[in-house]
TIMI-2910 file (N, C-alpha, C, CB; in pm, 1 decimal, decimal comma, always signed):
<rs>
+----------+----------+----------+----------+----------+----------+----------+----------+----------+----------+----------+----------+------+
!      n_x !      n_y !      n_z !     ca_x !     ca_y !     ca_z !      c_x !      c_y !      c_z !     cb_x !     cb_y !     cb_z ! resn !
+----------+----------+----------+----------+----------+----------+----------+----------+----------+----------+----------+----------+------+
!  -9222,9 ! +14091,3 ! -14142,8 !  -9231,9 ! +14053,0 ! -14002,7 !  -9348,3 ! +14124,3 ! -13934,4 !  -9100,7 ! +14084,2 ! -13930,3 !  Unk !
!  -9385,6 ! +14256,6 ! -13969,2 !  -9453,6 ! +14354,0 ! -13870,2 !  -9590,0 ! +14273,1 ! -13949,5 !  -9420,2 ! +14563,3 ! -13880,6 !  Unk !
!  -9632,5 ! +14248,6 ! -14090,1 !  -9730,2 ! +14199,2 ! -14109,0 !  -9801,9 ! +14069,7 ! -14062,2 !  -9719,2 ! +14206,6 ! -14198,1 !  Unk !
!  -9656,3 ! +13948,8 ! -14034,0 !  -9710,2 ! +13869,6 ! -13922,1 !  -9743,8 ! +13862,3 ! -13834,4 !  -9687,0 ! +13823,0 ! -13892,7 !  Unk !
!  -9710,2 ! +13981,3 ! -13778,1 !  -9744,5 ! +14039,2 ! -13641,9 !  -9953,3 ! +14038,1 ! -13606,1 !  -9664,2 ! +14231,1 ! -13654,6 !  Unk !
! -10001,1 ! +14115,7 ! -13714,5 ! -10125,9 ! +14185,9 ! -13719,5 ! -10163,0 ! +14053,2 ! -13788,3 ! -10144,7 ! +14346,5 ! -13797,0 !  Unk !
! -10120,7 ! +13964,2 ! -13822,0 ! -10249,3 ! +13896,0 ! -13917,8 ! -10294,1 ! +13757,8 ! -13825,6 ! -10184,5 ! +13838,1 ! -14107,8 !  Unk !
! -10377,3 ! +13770,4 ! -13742,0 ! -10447,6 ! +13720,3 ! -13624,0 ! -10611,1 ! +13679,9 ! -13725,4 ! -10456,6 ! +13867,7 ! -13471,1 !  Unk !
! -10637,1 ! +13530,3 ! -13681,0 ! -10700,3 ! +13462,2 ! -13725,1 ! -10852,8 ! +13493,9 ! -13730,1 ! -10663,9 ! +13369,0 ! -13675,2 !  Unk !
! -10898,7 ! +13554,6 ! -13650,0 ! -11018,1 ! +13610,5 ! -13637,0 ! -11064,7 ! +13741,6 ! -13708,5 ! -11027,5 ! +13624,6 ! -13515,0 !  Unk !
! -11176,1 ! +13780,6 ! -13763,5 ! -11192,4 ! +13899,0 ! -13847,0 ! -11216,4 ! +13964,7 ! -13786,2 ! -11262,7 ! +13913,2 ! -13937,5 !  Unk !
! -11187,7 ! +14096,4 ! -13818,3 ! -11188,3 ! +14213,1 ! -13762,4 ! -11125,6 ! +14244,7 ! -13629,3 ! -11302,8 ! +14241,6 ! -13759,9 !  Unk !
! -11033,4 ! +14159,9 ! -13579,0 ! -10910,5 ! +14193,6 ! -13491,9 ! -10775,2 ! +14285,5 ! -13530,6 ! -10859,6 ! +14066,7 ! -13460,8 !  Unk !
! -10794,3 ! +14276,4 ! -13668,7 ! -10684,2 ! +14367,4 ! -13722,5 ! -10737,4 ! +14530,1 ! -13682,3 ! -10665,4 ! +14340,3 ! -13907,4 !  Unk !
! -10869,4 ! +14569,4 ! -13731,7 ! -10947,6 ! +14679,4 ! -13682,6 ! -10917,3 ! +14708,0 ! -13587,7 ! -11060,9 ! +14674,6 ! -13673,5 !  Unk !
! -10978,4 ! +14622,9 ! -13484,9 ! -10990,3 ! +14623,9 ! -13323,8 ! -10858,9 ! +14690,0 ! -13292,9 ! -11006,2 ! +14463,0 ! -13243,6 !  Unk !
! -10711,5 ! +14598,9 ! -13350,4 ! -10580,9 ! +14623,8 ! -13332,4 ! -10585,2 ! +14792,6 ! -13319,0 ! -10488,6 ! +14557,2 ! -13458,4 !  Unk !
! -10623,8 ! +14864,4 ! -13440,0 ! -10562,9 ! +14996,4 ! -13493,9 ! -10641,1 ! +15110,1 ! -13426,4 ! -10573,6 ! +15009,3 ! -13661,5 !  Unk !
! -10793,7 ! +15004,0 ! -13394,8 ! -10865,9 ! +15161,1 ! -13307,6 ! -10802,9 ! +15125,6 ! -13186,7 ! -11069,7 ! +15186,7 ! -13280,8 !  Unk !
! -10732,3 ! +15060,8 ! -13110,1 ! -10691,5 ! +15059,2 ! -12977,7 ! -10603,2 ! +15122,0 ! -12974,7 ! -10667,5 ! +14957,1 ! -12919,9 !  Unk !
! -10448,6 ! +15086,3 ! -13086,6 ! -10347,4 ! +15162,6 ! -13108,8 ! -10414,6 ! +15326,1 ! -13113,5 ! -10272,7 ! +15106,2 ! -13245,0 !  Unk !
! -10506,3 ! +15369,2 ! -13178,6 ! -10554,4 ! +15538,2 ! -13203,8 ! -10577,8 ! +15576,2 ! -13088,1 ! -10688,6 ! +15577,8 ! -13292,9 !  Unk !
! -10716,2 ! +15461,2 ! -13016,6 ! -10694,2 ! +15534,6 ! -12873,5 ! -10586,4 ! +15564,8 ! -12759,1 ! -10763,7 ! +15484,8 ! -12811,9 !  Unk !
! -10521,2 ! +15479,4 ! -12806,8 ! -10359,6 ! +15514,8 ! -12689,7 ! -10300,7 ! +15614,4 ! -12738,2 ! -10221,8 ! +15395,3 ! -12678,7 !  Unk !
! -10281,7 ! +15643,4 ! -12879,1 ! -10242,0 ! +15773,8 ! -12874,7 ! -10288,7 ! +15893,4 ! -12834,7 ! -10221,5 ! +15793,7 ! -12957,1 !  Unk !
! -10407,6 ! +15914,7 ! -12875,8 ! -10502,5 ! +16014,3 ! -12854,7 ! -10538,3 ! +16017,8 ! -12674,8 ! -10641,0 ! +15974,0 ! -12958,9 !  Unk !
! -10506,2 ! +15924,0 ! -12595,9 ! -10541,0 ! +15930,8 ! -12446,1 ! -10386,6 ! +15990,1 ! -12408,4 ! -10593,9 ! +15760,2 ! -12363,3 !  Unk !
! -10288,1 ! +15932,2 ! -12510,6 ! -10158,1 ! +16029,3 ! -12431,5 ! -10153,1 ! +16206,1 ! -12479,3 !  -9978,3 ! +15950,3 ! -12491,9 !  Unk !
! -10207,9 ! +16187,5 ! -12559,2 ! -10204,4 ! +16327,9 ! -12650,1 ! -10309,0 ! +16426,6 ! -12518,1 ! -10306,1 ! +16301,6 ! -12860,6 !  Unk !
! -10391,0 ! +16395,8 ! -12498,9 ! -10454,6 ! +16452,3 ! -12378,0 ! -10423,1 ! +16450,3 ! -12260,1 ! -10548,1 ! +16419,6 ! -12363,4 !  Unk !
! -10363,1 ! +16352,4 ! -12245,3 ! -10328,1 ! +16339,4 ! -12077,8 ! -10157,5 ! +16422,4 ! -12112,9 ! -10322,1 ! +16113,4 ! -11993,5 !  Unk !
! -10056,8 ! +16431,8 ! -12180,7 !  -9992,5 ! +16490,8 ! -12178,6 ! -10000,1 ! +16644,6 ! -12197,1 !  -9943,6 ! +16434,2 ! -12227,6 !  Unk !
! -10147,3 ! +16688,5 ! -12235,3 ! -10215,2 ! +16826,0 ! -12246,4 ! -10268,2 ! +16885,3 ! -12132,4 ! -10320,3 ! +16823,4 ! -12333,3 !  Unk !
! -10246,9 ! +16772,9 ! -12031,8 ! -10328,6 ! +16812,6 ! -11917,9 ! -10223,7 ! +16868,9 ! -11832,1 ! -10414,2 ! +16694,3 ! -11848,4 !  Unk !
! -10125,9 ! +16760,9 ! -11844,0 !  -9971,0 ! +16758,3 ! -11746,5 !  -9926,8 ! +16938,1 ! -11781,4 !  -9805,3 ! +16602,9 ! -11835,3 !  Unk !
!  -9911,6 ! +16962,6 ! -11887,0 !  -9879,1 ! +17083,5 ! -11969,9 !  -9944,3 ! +17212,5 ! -11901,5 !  -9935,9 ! +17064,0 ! -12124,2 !  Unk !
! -10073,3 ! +17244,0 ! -11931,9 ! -10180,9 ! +17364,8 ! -11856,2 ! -10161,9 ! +17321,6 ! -11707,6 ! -10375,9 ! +17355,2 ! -11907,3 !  Unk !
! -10160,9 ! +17202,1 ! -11634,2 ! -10116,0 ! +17255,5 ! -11523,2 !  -9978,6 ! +17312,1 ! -11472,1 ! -10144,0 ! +17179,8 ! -11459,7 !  Unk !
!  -9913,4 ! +17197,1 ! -11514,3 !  -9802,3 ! +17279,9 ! -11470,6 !  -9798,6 ! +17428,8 ! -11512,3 !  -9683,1 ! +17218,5 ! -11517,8 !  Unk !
!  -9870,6 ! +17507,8 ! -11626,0 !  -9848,8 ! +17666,8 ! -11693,9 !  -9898,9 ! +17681,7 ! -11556,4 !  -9942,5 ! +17746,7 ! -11855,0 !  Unk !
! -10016,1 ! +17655,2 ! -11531,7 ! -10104,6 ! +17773,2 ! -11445,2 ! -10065,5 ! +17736,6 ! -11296,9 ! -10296,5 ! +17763,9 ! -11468,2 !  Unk !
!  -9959,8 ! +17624,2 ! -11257,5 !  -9921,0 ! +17628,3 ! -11094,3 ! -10026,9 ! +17563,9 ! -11015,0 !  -9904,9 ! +17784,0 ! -11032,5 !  Unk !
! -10055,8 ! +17577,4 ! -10916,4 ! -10074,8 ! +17509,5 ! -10835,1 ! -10177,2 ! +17613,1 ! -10775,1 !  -9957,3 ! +17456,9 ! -10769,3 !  Unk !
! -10301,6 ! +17572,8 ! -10723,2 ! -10373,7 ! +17675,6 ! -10655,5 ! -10378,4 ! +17691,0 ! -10477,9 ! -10512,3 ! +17652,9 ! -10709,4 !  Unk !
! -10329,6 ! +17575,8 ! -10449,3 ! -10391,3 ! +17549,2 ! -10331,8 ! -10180,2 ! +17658,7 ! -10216,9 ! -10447,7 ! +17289,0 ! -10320,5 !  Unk !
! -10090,2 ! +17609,1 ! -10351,2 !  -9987,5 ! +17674,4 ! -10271,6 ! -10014,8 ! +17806,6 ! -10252,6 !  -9860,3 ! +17664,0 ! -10326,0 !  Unk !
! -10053,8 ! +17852,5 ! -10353,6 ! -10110,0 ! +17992,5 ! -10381,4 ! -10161,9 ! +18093,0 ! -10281,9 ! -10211,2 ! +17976,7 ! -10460,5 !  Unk !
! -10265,2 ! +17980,1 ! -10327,0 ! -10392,9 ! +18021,9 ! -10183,2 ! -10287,4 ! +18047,6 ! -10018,4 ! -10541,1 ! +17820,5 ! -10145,9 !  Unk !
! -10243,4 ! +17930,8 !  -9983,7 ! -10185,8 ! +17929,1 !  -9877,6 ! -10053,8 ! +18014,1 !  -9882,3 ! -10171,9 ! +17798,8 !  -9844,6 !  Unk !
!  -9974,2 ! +18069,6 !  -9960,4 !  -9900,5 ! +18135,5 !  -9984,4 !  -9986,6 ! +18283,1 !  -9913,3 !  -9860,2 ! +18111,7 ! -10133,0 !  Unk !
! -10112,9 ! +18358,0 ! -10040,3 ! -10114,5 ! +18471,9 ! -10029,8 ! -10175,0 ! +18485,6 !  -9889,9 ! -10174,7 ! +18531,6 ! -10139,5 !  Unk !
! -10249,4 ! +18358,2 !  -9812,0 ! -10265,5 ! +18359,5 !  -9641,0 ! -10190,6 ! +18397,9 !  -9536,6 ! -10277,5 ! +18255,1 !  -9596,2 !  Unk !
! -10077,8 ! +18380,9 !  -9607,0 !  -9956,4 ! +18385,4 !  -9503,8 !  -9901,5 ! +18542,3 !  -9526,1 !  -9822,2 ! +18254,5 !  -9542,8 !  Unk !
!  -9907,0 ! +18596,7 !  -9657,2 !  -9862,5 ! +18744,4 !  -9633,8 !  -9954,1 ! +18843,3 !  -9640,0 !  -9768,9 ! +18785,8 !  -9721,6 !  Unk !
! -10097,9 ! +18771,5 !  -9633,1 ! -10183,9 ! +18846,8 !  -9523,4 ! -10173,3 ! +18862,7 !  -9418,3 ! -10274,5 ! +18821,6 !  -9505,4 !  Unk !
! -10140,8 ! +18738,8 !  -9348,2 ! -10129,4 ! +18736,5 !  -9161,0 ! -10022,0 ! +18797,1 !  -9119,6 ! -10114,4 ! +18588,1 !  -9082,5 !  Unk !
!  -9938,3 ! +18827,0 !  -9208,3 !  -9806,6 ! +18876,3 !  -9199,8 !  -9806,2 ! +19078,2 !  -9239,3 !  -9710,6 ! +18764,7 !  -9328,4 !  Unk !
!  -9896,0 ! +19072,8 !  -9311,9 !  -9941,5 ! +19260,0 !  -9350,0 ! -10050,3 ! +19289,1 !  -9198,2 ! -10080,6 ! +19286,1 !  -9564,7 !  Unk !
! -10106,6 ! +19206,6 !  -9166,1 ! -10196,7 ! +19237,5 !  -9081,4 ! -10093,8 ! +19263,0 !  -8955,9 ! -10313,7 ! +19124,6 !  -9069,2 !  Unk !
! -10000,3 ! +19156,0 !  -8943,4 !  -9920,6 ! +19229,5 !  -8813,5 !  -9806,0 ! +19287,2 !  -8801,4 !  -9898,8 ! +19159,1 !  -8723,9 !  Unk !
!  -9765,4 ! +19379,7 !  -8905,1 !  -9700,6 ! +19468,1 !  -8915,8 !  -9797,6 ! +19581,3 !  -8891,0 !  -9631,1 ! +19460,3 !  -9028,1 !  Unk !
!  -9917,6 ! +19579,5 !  -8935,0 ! -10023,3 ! +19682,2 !  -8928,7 ! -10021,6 ! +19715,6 !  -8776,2 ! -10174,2 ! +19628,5 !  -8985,9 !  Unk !
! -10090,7 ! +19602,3 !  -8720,4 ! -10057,5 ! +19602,7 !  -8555,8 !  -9947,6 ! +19702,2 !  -8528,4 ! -10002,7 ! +19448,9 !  -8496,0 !  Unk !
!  -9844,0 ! +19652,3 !  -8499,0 !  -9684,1 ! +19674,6 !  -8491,3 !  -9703,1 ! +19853,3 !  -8519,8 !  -9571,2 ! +19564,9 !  -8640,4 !  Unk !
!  -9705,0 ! +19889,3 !  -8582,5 !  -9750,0 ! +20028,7 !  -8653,7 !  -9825,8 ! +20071,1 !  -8581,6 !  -9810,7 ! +20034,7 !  -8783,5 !  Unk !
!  -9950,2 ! +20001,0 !  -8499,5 ! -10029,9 ! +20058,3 !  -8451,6 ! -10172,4 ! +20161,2 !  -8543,7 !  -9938,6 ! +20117,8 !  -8374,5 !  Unk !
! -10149,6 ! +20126,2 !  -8702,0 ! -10271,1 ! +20178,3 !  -8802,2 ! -10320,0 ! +19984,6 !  -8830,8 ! -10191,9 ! +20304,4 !  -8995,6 !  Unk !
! -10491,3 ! +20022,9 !  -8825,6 ! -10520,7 ! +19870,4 !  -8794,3 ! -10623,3 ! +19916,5 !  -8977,6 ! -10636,3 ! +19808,9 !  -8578,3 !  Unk !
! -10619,8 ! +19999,1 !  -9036,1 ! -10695,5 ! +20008,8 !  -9162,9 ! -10665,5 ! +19976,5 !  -9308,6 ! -10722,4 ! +20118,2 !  -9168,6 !  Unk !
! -10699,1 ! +19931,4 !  -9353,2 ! -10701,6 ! +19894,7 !  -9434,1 ! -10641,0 ! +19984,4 !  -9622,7 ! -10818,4 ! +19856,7 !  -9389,8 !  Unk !
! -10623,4 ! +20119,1 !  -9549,0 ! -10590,4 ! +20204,6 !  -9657,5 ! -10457,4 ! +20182,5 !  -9692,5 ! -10612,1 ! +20342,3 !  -9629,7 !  Unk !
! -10395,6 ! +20222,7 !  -9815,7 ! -10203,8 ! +20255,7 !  -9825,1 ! -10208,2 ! +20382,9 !  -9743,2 ! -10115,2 ! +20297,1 ! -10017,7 !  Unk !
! -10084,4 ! +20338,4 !  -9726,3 !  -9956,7 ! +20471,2 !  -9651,1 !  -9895,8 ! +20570,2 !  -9753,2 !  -9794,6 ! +20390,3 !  -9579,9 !  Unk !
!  -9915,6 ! +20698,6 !  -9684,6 !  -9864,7 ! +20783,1 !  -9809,7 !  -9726,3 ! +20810,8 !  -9742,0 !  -9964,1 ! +20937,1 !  -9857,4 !  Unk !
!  -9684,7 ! +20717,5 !  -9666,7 !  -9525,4 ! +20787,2 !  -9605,8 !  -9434,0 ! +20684,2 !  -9701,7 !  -9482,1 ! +20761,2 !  -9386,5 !  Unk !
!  -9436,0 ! +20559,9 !  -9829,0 !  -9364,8 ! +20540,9 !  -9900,1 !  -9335,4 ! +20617,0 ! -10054,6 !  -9388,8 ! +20437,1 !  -9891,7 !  Unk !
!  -9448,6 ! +20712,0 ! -10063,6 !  -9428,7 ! +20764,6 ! -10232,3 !  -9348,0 ! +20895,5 ! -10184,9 !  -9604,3 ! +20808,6 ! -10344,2 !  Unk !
+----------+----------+----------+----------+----------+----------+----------+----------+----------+----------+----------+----------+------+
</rs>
């Protein structure tokens, strides 16, 4: 049955058939490689906007404190 399938009247359509089949694999094999490393490495842009926010948030506790510099505090060790 599967051989009736492929045996199409024109030459070299059987070819044509098997490099198309290779490339679909090989385009999922990558594109599922891609899905993979991103998801490992996250997301940059939450990141980014994440570590923004507990900057603006260290900066006004700093305020609050009334020390506006940039050094550590030796009153936690």
């Amino acid at each position: 049955m599967v051989s009736v399938v492929f045996q199409v009247g024109l030459p070299g359509v059987q070819e044509l058939i098997i490099i198309l089949l290779n490339f679909i694999i090989l385009a999922g094999l990558v594109g599922g490689l891609i899905v993979v490393v991103k998801r490992l490495t996250g997301n940059d842009s939450k990141s980014d906007e994440r570590i923004a926010e507990l900057e603006r948030e260290v900066e006004e506790l700093r305020e609050e404190r009334g020390t506006g510099t940039d050094e550590p505090d030796d009153e936690l060790e």
